[in-house]
N, CA, C and O of each residue as an XYZ file, in Angstrom:
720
protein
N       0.432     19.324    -95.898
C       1.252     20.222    -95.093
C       0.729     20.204    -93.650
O      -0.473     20.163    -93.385
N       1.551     20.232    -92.882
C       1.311     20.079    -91.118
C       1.919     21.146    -90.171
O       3.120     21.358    -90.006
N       0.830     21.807    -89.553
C       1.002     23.577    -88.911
C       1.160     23.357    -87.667
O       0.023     23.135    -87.251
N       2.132     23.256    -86.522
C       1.498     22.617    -85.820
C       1.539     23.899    -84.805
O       2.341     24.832    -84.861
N       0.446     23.710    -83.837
C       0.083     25.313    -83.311
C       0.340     25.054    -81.815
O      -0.014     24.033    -81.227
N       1.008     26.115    -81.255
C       1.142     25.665    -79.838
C       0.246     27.167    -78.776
O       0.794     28.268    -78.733
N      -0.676     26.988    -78.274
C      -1.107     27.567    -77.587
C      -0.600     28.269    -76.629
O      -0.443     27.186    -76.066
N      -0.130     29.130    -75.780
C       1.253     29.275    -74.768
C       0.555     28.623    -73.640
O      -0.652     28.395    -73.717
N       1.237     28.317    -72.614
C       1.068     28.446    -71.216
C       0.191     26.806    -70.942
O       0.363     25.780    -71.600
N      -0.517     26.958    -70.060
C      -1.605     25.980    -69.285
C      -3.010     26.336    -69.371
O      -3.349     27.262    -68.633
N      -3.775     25.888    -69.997
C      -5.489     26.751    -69.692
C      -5.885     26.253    -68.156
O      -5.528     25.290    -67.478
N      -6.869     27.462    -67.909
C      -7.952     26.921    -66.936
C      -8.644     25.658    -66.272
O      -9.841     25.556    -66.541
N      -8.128     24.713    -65.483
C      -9.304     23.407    -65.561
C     -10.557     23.630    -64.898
O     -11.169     24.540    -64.338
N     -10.639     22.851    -65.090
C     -12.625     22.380    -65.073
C     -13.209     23.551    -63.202
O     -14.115     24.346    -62.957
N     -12.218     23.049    -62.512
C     -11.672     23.004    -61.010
C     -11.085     24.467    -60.335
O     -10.994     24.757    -59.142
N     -10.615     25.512    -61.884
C     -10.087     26.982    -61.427
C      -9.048     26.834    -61.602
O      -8.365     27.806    -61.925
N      -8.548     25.726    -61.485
C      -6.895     25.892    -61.292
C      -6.284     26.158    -62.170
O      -6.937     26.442    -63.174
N      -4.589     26.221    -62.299
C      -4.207     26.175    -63.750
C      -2.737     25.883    -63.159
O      -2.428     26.320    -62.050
N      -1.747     25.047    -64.024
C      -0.630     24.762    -64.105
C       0.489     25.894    -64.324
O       1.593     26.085    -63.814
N      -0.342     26.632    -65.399
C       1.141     28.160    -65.929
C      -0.185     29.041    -66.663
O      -0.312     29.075    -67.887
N      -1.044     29.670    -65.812
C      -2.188     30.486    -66.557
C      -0.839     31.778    -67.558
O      -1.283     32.347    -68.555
N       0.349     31.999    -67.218
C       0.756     32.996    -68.286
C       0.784     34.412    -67.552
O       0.839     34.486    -66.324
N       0.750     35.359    -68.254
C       0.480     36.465    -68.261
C      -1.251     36.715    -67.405
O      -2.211     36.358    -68.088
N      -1.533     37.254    -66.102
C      -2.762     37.750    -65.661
C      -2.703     39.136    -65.798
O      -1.684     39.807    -65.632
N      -3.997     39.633    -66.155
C      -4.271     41.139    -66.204
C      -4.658     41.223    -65.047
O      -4.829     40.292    -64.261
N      -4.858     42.598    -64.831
C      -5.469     43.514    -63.253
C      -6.830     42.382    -63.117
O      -7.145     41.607    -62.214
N      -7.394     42.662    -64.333
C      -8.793     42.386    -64.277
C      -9.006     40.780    -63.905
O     -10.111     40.403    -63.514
N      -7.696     39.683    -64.069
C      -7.653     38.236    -63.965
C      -8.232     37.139    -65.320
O      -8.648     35.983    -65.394
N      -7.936     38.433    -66.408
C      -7.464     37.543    -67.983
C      -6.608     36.643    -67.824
O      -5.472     37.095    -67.682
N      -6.693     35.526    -67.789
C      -5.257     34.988    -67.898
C      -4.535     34.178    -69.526
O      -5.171     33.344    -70.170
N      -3.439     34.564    -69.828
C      -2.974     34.435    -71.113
C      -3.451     32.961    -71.934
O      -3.943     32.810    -73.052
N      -3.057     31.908    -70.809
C      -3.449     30.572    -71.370
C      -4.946     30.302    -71.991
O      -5.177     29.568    -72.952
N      -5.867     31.014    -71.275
C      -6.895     30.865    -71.890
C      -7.160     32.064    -73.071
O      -7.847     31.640    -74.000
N      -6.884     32.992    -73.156
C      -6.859     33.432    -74.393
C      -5.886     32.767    -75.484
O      -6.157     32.928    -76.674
N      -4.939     32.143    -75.163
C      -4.346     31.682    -76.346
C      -4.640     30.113    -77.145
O      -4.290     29.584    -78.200
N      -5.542     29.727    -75.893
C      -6.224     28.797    -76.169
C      -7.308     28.503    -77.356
O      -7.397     27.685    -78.272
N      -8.186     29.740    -76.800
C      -9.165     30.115    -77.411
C      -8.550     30.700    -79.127
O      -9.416     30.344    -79.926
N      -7.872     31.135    -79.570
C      -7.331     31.741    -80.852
C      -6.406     30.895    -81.176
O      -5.816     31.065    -82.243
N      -6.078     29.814    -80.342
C      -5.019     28.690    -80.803
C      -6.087     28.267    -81.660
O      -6.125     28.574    -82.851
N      -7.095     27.458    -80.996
C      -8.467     26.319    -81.359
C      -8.782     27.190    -82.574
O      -9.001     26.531    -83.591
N      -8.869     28.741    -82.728
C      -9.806     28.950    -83.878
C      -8.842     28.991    -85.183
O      -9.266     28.747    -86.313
N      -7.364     29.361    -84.866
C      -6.495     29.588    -85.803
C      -6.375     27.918    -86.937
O      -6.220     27.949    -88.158
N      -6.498     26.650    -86.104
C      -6.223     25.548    -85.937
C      -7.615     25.174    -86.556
O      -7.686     23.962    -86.756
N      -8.519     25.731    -86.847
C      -9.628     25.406    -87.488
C      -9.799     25.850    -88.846
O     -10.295     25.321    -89.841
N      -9.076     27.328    -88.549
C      -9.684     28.266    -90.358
C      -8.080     27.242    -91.140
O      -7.947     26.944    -92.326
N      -7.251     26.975    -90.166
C      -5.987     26.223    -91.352
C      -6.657     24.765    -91.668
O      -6.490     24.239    -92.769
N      -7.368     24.189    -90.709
C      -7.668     22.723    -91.756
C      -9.167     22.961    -92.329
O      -9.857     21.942    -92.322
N      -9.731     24.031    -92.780
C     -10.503     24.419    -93.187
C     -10.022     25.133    -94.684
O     -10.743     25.341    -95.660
N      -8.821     25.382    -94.554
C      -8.022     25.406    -95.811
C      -7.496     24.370    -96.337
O      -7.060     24.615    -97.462
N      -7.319     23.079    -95.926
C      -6.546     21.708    -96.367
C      -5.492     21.654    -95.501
O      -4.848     20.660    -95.836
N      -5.074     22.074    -94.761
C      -3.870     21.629    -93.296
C      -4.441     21.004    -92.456
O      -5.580     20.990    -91.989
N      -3.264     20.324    -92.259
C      -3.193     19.487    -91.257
C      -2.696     20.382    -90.075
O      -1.706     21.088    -90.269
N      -3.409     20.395    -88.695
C      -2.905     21.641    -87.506
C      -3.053     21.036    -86.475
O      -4.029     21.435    -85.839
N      -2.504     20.235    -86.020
C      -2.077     19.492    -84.712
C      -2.186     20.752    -83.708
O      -1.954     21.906    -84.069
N      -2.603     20.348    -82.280
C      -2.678     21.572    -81.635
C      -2.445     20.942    -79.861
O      -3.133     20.193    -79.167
N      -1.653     21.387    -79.708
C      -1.287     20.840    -78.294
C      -0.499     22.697    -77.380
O       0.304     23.544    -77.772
N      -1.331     22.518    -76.095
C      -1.218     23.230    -75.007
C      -0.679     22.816    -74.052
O      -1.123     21.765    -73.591
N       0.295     23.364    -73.487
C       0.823     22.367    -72.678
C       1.408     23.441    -71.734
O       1.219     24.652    -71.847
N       2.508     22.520    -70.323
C       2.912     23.697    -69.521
C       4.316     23.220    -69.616
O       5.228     23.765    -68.994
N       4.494     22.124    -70.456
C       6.355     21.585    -70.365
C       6.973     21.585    -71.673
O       6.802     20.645    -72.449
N       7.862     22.843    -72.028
C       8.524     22.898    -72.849
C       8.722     21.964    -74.035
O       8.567     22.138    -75.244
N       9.308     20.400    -72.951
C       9.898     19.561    -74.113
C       9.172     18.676    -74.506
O       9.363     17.768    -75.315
N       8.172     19.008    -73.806
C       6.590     17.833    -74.416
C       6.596     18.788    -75.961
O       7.035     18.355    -77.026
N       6.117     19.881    -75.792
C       5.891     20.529    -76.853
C       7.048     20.496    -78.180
O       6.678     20.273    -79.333
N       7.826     20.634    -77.982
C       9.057     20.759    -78.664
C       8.678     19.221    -78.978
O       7.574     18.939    -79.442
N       9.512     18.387    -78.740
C       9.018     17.194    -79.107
C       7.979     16.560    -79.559
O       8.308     15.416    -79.875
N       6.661     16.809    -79.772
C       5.712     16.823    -80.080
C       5.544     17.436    -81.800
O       5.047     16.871    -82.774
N       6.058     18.546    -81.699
C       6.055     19.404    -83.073
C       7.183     18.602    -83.551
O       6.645     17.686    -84.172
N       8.031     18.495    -83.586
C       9.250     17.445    -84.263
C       9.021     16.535    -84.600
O       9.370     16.207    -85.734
N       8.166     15.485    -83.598
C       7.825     14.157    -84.280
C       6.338     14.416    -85.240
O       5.909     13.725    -86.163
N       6.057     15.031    -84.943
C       4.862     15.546    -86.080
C       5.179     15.813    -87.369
O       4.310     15.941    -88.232
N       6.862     15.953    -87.683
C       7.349     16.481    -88.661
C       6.312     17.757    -89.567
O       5.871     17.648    -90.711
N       6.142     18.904    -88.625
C       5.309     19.716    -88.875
C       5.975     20.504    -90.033
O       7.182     20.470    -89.793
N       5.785     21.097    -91.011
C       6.136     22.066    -91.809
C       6.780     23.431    -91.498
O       7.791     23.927    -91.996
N       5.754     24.034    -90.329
C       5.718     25.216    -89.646
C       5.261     25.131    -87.794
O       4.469     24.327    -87.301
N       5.751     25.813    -87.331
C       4.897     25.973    -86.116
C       4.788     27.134    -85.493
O       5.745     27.895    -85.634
N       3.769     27.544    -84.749
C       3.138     28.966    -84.194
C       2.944     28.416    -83.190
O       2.229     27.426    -83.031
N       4.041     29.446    -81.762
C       3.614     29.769    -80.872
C       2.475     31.196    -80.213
O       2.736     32.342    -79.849
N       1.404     30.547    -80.290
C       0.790     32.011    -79.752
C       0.111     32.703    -78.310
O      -0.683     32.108    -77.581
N       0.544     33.891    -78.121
C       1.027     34.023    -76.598
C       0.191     35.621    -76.621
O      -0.046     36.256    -77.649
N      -0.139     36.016    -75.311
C      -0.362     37.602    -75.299
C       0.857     37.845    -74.336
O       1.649     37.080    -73.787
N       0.725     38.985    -74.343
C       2.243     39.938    -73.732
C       1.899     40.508    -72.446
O       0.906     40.024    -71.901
N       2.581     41.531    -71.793
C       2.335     42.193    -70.141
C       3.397     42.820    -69.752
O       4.282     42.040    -69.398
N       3.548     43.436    -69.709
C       4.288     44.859    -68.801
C       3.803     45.649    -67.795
O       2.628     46.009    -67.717
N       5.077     46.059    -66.664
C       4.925     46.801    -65.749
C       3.863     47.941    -66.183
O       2.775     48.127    -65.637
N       4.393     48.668    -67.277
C       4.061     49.687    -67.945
C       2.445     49.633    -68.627
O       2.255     49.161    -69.748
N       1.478     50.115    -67.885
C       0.217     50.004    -69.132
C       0.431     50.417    -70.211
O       0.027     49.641    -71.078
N       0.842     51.206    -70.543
C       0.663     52.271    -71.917
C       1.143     51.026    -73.035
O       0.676     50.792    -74.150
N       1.910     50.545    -72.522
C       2.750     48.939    -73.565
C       2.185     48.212    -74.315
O       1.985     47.106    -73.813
N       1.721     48.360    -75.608
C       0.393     47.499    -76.285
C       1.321     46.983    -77.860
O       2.479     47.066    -78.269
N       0.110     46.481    -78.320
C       0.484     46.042    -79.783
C       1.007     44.766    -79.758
O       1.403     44.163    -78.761
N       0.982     44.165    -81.549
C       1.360     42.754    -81.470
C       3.057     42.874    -82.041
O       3.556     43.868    -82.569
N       3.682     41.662    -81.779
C       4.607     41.354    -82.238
C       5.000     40.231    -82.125
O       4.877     39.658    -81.043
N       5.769     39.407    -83.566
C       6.279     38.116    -83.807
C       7.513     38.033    -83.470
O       8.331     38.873    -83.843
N       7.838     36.965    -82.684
C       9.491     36.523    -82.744
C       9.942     35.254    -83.484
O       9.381     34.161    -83.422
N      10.829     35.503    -84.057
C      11.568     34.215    -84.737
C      13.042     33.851    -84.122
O      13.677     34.449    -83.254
N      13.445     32.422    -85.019
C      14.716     32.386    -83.950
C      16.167     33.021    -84.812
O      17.339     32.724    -84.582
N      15.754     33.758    -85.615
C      16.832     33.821    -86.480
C      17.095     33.812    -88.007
O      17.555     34.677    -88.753
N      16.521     32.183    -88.291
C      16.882     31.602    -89.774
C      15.587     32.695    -90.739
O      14.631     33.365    -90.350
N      16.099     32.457    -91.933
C      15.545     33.093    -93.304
C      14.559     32.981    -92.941
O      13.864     33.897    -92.501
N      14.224     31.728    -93.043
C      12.936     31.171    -93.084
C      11.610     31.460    -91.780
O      10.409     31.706    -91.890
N      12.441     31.305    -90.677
C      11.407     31.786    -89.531
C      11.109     33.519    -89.688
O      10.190     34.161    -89.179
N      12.050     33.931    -90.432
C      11.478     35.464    -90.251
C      10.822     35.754    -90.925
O       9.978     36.604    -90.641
N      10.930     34.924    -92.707
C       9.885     35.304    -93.373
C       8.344     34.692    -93.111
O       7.354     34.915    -93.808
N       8.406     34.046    -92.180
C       7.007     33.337    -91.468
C       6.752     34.657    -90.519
O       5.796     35.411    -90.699
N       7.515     34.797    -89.716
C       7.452     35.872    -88.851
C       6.807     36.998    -89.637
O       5.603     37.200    -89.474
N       7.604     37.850    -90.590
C       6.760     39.106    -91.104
C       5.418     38.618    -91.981
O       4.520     39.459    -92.039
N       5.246     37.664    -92.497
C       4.173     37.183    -93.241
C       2.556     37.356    -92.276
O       1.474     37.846    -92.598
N       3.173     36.524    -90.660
C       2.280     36.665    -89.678
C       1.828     38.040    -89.167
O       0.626     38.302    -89.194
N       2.751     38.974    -88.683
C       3.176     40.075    -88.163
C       2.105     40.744    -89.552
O       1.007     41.219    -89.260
N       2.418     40.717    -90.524
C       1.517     41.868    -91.788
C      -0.080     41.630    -91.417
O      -0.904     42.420    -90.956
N      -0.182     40.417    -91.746
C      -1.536     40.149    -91.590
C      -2.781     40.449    -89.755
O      -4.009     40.375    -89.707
N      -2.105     40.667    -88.939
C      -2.376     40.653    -87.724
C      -2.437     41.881    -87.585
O      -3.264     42.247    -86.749
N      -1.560     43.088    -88.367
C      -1.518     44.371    -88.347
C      -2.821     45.168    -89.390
O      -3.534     46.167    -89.293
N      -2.598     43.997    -90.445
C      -3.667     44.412    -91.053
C      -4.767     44.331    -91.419
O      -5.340     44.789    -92.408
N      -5.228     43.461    -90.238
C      -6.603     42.877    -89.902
C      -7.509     43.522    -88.404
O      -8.710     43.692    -88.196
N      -6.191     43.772    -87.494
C      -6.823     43.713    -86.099
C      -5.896     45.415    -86.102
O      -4.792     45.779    -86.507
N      -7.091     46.109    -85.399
C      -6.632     47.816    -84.395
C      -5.387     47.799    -83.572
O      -5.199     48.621    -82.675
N      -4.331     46.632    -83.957
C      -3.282     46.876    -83.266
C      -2.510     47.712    -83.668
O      -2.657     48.423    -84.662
N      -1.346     47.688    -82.694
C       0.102     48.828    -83.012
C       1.252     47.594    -83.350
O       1.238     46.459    -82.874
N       1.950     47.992    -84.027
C       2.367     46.934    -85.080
C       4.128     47.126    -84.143
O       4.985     47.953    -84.454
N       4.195     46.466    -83.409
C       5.166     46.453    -82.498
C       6.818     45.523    -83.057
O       7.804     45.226    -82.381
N       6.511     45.278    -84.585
C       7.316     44.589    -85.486
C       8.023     42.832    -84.899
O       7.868     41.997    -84.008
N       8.784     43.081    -86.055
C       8.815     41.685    -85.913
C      10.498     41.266    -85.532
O      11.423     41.710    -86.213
N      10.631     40.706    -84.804
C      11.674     40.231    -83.359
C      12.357     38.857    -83.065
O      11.786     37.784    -82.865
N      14.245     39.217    -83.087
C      14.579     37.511    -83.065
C      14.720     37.765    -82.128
O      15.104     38.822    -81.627
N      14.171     35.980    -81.323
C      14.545     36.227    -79.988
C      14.979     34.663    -79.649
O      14.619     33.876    -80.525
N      15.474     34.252    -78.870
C      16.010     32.916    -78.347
C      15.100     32.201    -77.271
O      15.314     31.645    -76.194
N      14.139     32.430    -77.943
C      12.919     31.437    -77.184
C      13.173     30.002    -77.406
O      13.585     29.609    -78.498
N      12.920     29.105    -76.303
C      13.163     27.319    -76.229
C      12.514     26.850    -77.280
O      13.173     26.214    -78.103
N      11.531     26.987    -77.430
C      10.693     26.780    -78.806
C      10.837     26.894    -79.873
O      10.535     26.249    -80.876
N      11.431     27.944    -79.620
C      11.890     28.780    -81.560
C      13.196     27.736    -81.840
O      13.188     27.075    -82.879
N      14.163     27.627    -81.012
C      15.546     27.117    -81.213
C      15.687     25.871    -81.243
O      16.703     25.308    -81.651
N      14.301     25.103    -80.650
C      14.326     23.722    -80.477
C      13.746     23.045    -81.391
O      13.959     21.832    -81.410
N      13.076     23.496    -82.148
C      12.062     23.385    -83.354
C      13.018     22.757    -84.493
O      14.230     22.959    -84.413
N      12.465     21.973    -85.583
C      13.462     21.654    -86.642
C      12.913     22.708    -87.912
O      13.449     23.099    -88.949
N      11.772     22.920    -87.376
C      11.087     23.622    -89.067
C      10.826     25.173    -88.740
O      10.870     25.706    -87.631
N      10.530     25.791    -90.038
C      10.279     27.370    -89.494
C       9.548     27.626    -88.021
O       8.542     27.009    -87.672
N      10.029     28.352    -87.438
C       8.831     28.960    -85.823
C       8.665     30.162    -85.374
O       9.446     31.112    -85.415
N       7.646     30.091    -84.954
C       7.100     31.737    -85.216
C       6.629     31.412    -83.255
O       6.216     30.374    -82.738
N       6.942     32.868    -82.574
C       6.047     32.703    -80.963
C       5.584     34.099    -81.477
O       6.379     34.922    -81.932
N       3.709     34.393    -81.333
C       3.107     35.161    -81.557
C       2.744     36.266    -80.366
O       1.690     36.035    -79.773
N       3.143     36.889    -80.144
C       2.418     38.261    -78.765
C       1.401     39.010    -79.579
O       1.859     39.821    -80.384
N      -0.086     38.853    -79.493
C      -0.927     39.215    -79.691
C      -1.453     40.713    -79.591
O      -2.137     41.397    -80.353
N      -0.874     40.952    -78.368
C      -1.191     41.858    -77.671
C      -0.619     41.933    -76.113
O       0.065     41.035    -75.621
N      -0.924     42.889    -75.564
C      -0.948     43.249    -73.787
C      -1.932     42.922    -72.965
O      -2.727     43.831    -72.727
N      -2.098     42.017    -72.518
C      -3.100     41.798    -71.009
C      -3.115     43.053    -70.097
O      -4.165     43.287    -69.498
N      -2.200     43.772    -69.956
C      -1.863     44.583    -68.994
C      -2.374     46.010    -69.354
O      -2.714     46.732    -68.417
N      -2.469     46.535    -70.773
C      -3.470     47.089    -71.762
C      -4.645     47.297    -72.047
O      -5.126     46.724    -73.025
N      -5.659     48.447    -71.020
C      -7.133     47.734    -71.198
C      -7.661     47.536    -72.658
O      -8.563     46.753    -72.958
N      -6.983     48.347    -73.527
C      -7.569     48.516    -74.734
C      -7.419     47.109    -75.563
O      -8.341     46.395    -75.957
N      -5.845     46.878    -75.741
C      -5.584     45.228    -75.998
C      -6.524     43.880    -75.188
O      -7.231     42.889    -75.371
N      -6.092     44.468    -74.522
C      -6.907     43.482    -73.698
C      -8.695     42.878    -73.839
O      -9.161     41.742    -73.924
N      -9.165     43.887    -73.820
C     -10.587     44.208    -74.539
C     -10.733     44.011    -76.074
O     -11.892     43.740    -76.391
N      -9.865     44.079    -77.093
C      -9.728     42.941    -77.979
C      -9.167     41.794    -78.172
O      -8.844     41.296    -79.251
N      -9.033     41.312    -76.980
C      -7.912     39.683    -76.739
C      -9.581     39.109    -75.983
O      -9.378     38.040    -75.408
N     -10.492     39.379    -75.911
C     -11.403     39.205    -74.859
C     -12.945     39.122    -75.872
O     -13.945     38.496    -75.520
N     -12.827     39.845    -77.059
C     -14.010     39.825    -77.869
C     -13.792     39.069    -78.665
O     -12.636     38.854    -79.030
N     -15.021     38.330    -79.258
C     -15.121     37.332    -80.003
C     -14.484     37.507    -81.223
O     -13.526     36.860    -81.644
N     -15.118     38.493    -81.812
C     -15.034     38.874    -82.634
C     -13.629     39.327    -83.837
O     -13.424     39.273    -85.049
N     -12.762     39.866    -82.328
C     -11.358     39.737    -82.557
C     -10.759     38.640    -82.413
O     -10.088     38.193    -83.344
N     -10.854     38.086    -81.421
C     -10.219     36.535    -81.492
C     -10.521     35.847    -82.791
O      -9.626     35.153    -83.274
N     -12.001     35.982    -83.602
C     -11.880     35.581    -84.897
C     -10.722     35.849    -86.165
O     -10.273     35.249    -87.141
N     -10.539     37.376    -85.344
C      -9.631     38.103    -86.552
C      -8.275     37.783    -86.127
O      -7.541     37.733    -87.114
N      -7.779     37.592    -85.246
C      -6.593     37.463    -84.620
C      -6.432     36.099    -85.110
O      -5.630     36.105    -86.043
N      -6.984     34.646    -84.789
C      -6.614     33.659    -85.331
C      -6.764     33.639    -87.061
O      -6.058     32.826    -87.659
N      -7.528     34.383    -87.721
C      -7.648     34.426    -88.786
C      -6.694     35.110    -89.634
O      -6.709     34.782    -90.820
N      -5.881     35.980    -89.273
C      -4.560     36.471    -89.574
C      -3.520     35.891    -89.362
O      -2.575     36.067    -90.131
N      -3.459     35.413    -88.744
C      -2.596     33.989    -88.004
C      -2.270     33.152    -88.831
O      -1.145     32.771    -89.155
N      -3.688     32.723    -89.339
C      -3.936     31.313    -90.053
C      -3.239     31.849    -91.548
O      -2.253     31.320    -92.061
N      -4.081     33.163    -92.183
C      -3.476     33.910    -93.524
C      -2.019     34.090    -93.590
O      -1.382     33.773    -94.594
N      -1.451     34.619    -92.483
C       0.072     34.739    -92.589
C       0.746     33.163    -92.581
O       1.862     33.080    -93.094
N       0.361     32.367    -92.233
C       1.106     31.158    -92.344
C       0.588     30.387    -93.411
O       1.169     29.304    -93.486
N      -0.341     30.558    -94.311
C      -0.594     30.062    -95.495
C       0.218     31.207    -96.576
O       0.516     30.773    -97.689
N       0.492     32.341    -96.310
C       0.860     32.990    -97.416
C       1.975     32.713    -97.275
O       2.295     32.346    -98.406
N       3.452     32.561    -96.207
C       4.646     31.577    -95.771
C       4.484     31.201    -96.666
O       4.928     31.787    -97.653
N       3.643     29.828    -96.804
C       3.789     27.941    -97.120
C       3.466     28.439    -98.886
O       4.119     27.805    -99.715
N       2.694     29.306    -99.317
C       2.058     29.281   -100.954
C       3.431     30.034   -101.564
O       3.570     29.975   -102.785
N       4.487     30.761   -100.752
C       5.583     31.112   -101.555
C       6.661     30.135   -100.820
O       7.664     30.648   -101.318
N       7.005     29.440   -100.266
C       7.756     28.393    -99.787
C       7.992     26.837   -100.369
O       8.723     26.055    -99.761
């Protein structure tokens, strides 16, 4: 079976720069590298289970999209943190594009993330993301949390959670694939 995980945005280079850092907090979190970081670990505890988890970050849509297609991936996870005008705005939530199947990936993810990590369970959401619609196999885009949130934020930032966050990740998309 082949997961294939898409990190959101552009990370950090070597240099400061970044192509699409994402979502920045006050503080100058920027999303790409947190989703980086819980992409890589999510992408580890799944072929640490027997998956195969291709993992590509990127800043161009149809690289990605294309990429997961010719991979003929099973599943794929976009995972992203969130940001609003509004601080008070926290919690995780999954979007799917619609079909049976992406939503029951969607709440599978969404349970486990709620019931692993101190989030607010901000439910689970179709939305018409390029990714989700362009995809041939189930797709899930993950909002972790709020950058904009000190409290989220401060668990998008500890190790410790990022363990748990990709590790719920990884559980909700194996519990998908073991009833699928």
């Amino acid at each position: 079976m082949i997961i294939f995980i898409n990190p959101g945005h552009a990370p950090t280079l070597d240099d400061g720069t970044t192509a699409d850092p994402g979502a920045v907090s006050p503080s100058g979190t920027c999303e790409a590298d947190i989703a980086a970081v819980i992409g890589k670990l999510t992408a580890a505890y799944l072929e640490k289970a027997g998956y195969r988890a291709p993992i590509l970050q990127h800043n161009d849509l149809d690289t990605i999209v294309t990429a997961a297609n010719a991979a003929n991936a099973d599943c794929f996870v976009s995972i992203h943190c969130n940001a609003a005008l509004h601080k008070m705005a926290h919690g995780a939530e999954t979007w799917h594009s619609g079909s049976a199947a992406s939503e029951k990936l969607a709440r599978c993810i969404q349970l486990q993330i709620v019931s692993s990590v101190p989030v607010a369970n901000r439910g689970v959401k179709t939305g018409n993301f390029y990714v989700l619609r362009s995809t041939f196999m189930p797709a899930v885009l993950v909002e972790l949390g709020f950058l904009s949130n000190c409290y989220d934020e401060q668990l998008l930032l500890d190790l410790k959670w990022q363990e748990e966050f990709a590790g719920a990740v990884a559980r909700g998309l194996t519990d998908f694939l073991a009833v699928n």
